[in-house]
N, C-alpha and C positions, 0 to 999 in steps of 0.2 A: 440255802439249800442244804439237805439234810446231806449227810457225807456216810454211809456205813459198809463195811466191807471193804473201801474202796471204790466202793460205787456211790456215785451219786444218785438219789433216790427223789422223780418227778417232784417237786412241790405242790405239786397242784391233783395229786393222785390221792383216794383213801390210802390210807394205811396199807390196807390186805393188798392192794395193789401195786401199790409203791414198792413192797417188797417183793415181788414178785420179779423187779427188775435184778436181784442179784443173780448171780449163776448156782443153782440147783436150789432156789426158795419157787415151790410154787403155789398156788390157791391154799392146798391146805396147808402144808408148813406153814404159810403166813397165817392163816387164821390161829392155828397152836401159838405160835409166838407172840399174836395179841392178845389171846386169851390168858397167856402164861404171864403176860407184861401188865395185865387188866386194862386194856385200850383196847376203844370202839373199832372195829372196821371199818365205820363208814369215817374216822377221822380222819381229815385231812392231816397231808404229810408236813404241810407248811403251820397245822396249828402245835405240833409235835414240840411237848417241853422240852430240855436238855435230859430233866430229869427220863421221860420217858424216850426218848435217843438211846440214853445210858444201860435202861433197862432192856431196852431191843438188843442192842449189841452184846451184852452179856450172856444175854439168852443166845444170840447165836454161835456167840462161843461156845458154850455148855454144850450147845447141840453138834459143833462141827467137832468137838473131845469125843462125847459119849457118843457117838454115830458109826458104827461097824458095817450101817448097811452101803455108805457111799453118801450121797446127795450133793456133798458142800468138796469144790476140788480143791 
């Protein structure tokens, strides 16, 4: 089971969706952050390399730094 944020993220969910499960990710943030990370949205959460894990979570890093408008608490 994929682990990010702290949250654990469906296995069995796309991507866009899976992320959706964090507190302030929703449709489109997840779509920017797989676009950002070059992973499909319709990939499932459980076929997710380490590598692209690593690349998600960085990215959500970056975004909860640079983010002035709110979203990620």
């Amino acid at each position: 089971m994929a682990r990010i944020a702290g949250i654990n993220i469906p296995p069995q969910k796309h991507a866009e969706i899976g992320l959706t499960a964090i507190f302030g990710i929703g449709r489109n943030r997840a779509r920017k952050i797989c676009d950002a990370c070059d992973i499909a949205y319709a990939k499932k959460v459980k076929d997710l390399t380490d590598g692209d894990l690593e690349k998600i979570r960085d990215q959500i890093a970056q975004d909860r730094d640079g983010d002035d408008a709110g979203g990620f608490a």
